[in-house]
C-alpha positions in Angstrom: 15.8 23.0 0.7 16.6 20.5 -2.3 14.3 17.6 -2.8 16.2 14.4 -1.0 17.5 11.4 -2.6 16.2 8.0 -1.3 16.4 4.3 -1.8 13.8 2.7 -3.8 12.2 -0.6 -3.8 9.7 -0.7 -6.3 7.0 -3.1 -6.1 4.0 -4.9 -7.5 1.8 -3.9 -5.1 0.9 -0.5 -3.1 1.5 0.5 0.3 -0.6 2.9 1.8 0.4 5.0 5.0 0.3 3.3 8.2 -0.2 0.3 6.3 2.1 -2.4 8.0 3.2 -4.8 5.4 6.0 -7.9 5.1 8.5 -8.0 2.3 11.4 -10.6 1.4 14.6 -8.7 0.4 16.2 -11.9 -1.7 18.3 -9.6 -4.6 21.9 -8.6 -3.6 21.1 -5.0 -4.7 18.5 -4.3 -1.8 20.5 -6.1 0.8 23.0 -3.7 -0.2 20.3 -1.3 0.1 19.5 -2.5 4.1 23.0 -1.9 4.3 23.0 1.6 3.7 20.5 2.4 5.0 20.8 0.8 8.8 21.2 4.2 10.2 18.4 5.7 9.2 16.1 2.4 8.4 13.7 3.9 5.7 13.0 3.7 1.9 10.9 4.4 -0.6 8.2 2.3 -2.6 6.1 2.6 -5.6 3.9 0.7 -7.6 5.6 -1.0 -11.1 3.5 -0.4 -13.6 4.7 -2.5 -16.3 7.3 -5.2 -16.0 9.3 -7.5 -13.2 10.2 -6.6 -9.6 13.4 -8.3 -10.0 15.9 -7.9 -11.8 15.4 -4.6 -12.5 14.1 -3.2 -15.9 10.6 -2.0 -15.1 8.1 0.7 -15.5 7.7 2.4 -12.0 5.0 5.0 -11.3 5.6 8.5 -9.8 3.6 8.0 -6.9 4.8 6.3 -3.7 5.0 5.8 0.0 7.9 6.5 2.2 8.8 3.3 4.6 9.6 2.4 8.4 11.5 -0.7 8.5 9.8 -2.2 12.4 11.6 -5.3 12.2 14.0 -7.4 10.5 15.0 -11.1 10.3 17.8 -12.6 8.4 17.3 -16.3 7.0 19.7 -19.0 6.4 18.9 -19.2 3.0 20.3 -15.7 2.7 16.9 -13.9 2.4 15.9 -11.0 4.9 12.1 -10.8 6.0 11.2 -7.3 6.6 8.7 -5.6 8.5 7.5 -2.3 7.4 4.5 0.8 8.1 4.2 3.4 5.5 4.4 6.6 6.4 3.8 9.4 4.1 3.2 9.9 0.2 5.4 11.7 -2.0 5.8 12.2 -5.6 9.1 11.2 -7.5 10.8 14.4 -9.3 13.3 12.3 -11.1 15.0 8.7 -11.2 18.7 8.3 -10.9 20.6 5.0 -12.1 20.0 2.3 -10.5 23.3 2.3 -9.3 23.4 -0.4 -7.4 19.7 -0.3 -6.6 17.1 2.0 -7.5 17.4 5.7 -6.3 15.0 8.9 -6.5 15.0 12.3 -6.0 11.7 12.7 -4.3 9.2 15.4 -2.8 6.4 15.6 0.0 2.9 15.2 -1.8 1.0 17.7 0.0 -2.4 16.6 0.5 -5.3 19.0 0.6 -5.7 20.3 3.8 -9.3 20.0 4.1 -11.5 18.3 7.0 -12.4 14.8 6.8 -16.0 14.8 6.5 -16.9 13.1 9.9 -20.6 11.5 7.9 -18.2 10.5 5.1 -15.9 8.5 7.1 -18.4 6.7 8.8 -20.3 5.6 6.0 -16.6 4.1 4.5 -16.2 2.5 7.6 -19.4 0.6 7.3 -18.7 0.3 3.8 -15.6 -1.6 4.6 -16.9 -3.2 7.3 -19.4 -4.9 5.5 -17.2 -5.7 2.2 -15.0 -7.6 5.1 -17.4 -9.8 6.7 -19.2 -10.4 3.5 -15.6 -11.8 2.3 -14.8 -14.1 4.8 -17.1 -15.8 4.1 -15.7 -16.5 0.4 -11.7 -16.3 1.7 -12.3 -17.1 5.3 -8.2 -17.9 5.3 -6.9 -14.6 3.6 -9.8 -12.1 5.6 -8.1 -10.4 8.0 -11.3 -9.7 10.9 -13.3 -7.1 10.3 -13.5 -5.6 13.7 -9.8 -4.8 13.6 -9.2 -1.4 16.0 -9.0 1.7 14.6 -7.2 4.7 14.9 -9.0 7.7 16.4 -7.7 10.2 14.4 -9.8 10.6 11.2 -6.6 11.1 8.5 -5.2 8.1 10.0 -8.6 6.1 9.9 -8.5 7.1 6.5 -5.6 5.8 5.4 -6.4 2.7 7.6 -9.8 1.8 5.8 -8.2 2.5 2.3 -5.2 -0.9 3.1 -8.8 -2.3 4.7 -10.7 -2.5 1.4 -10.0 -5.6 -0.8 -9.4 -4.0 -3.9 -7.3 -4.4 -7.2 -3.9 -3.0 -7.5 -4.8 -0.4 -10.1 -7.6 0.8 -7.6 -5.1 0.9 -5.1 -2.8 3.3 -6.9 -6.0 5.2 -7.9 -6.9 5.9 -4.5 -3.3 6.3 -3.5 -2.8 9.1 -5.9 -6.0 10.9 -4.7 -4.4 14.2 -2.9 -8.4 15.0 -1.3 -8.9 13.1 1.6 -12.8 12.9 1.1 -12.0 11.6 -2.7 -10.0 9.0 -1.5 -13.1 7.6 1.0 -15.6 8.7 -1.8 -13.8 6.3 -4.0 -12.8 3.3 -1.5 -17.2 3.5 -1.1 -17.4 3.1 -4.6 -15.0 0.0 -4.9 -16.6 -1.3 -2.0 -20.1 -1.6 -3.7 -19.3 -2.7 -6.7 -16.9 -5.5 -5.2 -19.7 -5.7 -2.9 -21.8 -7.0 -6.0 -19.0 -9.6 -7.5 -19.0 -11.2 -3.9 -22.8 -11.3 -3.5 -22.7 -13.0 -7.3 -20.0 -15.6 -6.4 -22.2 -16.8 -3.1 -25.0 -17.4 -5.5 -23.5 -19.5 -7.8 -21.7 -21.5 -5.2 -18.4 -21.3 -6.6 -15.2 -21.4 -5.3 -13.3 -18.2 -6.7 -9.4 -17.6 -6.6 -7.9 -15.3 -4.2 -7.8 -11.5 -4.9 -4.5 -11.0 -6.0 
């Protein structure tokens, strides 16, 4: 079976799977894009690595998340909020023109099938946990709780902790691109610790720090 074409709307940010996130569709190309796709309601996203997410133009990367579109609103200034869950990774074989919005030829990124290591995940979790409640206290506003419910199935929970963990976007894509499972919570520890630190460090100054981007 070939590899399938599908829309593309790159962004400056990553979505992980089962990740629900909001988007603003404001270019006429990706309305066109909604268009097309109201049958089927799904696209594909990937970080930009270098340039603008509008207009066209940019450096995308080659690893990215299939999407759900859950909900849609049209505005009266002609914008359309989205709602969207991510549900599986996939690597892009090859970009077609952007013709009139962004199309690839993409395939399934199999991930290794290996067992979640049960220890593992529940040492992440606390990880997270704690990275969580030690940030709202810093971004009280932008911390979404830290007791939120989790999935019971350890690939989902997984996924869940990695859009959890406050983390910068090249981090994101870092973990993202992990195809181990227990890599991907090996490393979401890591970044956990050492933001861990920053956040201990900006308490003790008494500072007031800008919002993670």
């Amino acid at each position: 079976m070939d590899d399938p074409e599908i829309p593309m709307f790159p962004l400056g940010m990553v979505v992980f799977p089962y990740q629900v996130v909001g988007l603003c569709v404001f270019e006429s190309r990706y309305h066109h894009m909604l268009s097309d796709i109201e049958s089927v309601q799904r696209f594909g996203t990937c970080l930009i690595a270098r340039g603008s997410d509008v207009g066209g133009r940019d450096e995308r990367t080659a690893t990215g998340t299939l999407l759900q579109i859950l909900g849609a609103q049209s505005l009266p200034n002609g914008q359309t909020l989205l709602m969207v869950e991510g549900l599986e990774c996939f690597k892009v074989s090859r970009w077609l023109e952007d013709a009139p919005y962004p199309r690839a030829i993409v395939r399934e990124r199999c991930c290794d099938e290996v067992s979640i290591d049960p220890i593992l995940l529940k040492s992440t979790e606390s990880a997270v946990r704690a990275l969580r409640a030690l940030q709202s206290e810093l971004f009280a506003d932008q911390c979404m709780k830290s007791n939120c419910e989790m999935d019971t199935d350890p690939w989902v929970r997984s996924w869940q902790l990695c859009s959890m963990t406050p983390m910068s976007t090249l981090d994101q894509f870092k973990v993202l691109s992990l195809s181990d499972p227990n890599d991907r919570l090996r490393l979401v520890a890591e970044i956990c610790c050492e933001r861990y630190g920053d956040y201990e460090r900006m308490l003790a100054v008494d500072t007031t720090p800008s919002p993670l981007d």
